[in-house]
N, CA, C and O atoms as a DFTB+ gen file, in Angstrom:
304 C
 N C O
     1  1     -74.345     -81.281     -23.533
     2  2     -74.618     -79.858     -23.487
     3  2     -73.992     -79.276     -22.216
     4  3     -74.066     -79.799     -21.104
     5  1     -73.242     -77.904     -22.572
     6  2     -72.674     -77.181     -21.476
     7  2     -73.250     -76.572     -20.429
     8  3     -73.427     -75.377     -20.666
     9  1     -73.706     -76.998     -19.095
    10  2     -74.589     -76.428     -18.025
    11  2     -74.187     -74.759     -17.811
    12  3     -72.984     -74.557     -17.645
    13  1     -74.920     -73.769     -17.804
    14  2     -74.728     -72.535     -17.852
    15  2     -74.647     -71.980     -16.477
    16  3     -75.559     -72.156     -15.669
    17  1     -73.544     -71.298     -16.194
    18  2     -73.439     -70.797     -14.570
    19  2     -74.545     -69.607     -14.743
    20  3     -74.888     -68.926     -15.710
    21  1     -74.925     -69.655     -13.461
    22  2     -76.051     -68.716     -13.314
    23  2     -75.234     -67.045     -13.112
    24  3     -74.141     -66.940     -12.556
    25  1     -75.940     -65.956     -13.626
    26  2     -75.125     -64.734     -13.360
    27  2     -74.955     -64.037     -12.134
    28  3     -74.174     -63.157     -11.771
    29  1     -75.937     -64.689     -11.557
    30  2     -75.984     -63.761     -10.390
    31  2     -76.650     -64.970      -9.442
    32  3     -77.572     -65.713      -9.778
    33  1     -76.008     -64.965      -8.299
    34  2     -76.152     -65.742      -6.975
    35  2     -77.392     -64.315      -5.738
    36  3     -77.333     -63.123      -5.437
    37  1     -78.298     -65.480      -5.464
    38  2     -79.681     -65.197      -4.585
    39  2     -79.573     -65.946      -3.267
    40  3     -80.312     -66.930      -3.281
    41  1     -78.893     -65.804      -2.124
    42  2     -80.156     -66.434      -1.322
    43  2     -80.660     -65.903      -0.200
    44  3     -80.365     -64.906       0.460
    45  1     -81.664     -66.942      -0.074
    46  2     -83.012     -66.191       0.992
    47  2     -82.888     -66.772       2.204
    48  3     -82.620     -67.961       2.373
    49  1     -83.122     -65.768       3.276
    50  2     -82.975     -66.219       4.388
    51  2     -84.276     -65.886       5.006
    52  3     -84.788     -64.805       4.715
    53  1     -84.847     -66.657       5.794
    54  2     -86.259     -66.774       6.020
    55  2     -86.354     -67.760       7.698
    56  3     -85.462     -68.414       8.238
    57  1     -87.304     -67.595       8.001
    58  2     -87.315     -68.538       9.817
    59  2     -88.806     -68.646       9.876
    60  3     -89.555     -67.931       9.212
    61  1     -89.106     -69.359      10.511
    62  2     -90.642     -69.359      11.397
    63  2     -90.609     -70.603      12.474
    64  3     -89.608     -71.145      12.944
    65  1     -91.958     -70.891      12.722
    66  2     -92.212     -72.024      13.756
    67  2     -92.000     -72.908      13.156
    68  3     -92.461     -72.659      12.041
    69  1     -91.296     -74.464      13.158
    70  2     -91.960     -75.908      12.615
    71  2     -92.485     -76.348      13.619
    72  3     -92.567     -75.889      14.758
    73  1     -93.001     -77.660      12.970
    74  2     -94.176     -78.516      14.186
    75  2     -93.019     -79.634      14.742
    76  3     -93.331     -80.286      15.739
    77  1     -91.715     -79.865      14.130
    78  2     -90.602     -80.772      14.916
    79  2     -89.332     -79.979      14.145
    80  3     -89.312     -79.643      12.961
    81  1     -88.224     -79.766      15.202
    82  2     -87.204     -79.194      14.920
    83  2     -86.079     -79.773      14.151
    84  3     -84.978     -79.319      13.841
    85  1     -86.679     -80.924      13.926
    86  2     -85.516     -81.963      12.863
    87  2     -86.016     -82.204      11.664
    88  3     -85.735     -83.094      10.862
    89  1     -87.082     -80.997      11.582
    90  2     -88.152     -80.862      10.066
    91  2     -88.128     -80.021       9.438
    92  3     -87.746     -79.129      10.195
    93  1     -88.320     -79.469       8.198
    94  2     -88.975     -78.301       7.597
    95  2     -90.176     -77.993       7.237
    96  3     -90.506     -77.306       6.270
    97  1     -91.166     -78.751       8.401
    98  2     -92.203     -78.073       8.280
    99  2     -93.214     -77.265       9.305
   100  3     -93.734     -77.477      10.401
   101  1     -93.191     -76.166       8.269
   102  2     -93.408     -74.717       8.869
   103  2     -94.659     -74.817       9.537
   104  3     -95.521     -75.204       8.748
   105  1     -95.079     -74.626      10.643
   106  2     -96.858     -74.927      11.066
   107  2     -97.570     -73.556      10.205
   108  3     -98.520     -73.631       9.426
   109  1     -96.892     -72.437      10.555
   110  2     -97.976     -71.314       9.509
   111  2     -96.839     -70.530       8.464
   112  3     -95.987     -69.649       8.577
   113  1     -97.352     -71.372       7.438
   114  2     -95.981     -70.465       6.007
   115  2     -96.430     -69.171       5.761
   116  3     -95.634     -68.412       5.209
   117  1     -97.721     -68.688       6.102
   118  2     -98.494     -67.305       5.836
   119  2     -97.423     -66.621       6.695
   120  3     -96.797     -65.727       6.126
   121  1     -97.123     -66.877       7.907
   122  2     -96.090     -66.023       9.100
   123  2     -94.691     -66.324       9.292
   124  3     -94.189     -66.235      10.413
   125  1     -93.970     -66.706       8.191
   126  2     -92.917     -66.917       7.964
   127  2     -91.925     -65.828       7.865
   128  3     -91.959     -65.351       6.731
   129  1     -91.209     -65.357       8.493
   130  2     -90.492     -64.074       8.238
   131  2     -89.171     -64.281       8.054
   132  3     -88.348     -65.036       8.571
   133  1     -89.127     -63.165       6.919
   134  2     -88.395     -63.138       5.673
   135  2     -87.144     -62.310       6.158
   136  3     -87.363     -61.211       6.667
   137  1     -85.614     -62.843       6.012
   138  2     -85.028     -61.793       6.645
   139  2     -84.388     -61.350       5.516
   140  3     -83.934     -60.243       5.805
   141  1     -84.119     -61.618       4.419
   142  2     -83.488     -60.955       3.463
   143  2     -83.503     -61.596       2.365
   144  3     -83.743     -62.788       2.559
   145  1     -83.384     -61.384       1.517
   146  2     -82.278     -61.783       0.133
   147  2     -81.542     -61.360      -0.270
   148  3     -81.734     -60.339      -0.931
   149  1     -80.190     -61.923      -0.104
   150  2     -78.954     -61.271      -0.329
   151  2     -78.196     -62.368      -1.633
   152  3     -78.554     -63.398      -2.205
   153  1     -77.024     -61.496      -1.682
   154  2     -76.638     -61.698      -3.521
   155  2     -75.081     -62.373      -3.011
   156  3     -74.476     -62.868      -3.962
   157  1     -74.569     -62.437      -2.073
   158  2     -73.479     -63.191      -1.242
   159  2     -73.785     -64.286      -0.207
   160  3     -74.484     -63.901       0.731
   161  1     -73.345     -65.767      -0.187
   162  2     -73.324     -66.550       0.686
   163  2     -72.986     -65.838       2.035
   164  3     -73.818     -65.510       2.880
   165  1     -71.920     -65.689       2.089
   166  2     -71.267     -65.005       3.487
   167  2     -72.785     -63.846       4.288
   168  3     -73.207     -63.949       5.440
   169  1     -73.207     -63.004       3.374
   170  2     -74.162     -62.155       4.274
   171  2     -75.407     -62.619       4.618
   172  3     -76.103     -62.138       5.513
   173  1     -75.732     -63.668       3.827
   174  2     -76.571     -64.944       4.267
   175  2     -76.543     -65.825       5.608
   176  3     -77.482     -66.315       6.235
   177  1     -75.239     -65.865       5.831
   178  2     -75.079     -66.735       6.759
   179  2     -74.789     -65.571       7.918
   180  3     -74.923     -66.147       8.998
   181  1     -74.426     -64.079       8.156
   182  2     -74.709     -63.235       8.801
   183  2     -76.214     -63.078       9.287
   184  3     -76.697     -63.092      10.419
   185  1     -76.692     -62.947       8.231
   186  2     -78.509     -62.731       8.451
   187  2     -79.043     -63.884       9.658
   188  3     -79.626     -63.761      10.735
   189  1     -78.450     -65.200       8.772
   190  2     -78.509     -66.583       9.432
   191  2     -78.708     -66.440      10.838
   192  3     -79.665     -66.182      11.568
   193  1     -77.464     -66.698      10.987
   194  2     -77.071     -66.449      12.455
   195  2     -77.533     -65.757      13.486
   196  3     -77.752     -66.272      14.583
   197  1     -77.745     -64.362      13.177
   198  2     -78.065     -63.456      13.432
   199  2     -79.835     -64.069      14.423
   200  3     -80.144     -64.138      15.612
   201  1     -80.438     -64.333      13.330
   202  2     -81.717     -64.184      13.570
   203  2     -81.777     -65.651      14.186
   204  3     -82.599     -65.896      15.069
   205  1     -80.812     -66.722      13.669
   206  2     -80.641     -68.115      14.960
   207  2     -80.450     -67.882      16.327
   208  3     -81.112     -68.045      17.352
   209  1     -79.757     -67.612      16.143
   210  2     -79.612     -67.009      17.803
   211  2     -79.695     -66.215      18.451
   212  3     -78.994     -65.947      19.426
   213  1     -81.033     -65.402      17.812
   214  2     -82.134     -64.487      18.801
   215  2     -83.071     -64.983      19.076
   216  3     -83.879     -64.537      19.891
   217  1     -83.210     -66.395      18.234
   218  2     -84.251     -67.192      18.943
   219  2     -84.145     -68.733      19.240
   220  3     -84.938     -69.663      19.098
   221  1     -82.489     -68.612      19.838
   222  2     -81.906     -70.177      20.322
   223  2     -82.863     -70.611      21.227
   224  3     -83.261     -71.776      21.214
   225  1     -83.324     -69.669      22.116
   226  2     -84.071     -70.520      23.522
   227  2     -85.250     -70.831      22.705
   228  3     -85.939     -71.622      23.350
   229  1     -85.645     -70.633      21.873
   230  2     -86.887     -71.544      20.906
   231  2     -86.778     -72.320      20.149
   232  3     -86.275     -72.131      19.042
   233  1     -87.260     -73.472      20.599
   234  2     -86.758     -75.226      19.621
   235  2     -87.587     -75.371      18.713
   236  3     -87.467     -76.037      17.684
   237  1     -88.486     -74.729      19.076
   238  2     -89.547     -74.784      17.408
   239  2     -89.356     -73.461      16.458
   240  3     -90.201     -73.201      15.601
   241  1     -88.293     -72.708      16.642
   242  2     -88.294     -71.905      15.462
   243  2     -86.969     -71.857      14.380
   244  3     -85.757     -71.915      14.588
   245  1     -87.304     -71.801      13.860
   246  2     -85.777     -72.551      12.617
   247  2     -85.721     -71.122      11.740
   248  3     -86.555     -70.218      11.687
   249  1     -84.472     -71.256      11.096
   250  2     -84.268     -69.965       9.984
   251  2     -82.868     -71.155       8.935
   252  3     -82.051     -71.996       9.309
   253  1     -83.265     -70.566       7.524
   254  2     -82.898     -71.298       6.683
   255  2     -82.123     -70.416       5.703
   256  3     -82.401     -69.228       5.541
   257  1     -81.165     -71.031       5.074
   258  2     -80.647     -70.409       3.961
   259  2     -81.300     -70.771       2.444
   260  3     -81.318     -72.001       2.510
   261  1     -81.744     -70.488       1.364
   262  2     -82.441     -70.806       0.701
   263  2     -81.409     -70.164      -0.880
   264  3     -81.342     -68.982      -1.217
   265  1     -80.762     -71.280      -1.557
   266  2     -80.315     -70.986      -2.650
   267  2     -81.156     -70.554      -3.722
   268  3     -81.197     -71.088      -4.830
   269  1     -81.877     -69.488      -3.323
   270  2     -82.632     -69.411      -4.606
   271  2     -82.540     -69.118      -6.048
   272  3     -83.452     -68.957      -6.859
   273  1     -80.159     -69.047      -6.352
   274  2     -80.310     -68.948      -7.918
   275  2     -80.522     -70.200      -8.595
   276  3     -80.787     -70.417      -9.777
   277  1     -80.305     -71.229      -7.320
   278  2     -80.091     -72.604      -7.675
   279  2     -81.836     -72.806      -8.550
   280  3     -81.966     -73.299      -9.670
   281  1     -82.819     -72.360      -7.807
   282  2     -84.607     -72.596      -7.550
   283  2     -84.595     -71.898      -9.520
   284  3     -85.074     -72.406     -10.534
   285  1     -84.024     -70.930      -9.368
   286  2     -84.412     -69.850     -10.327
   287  2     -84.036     -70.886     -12.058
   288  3     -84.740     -71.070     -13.051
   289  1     -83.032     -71.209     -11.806
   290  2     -82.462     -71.778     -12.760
   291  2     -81.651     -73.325     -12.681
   292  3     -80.492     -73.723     -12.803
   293  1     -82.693     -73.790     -12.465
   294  2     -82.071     -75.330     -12.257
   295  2     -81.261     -76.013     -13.007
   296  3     -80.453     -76.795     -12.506
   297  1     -81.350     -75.837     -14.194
   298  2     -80.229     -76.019     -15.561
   299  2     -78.781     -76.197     -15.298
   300  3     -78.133     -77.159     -15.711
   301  1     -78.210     -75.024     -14.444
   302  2     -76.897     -74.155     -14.203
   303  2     -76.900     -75.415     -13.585
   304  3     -75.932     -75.777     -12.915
């Protein structure tokens, strides 16, 4: 069976505290802040960045890119 490309590309860019910086896990997911969802890789990794290195001098706070058409439709 032919895997179906998804129509439209999602991802989420999101940051908070973890409890170790070589982890993904978040100490409070309730306070996780959300910086966008955007419909282009490239403005993803703008957002990314952006919000990485406003908070480089903090080793416990991480920001992630999150494929979410991949989440949406795992099939594709």
């Amino acid at each position: 069976m032919e895997k179906k490309k998804p129509s439209q590309t999602l991802h989420l860019v999101m940051g908070g505290r973890v409890s170790d910086p070589r982890s993904m896990d978040f100490q409070d997911p309730e306070s996780i802040h959300v910086a966008g969802v955007f419909s282009d890789y490239d403005n993803a990794v703008e957002a990314w960045r952006g919000n990485a290195q406003r908070t480089v001098d903090d080793a416990e706070m991480k920001y992630v890119i999150v494929p979410l058409h991949e989440l949406l439709t795992p099939e594709a």
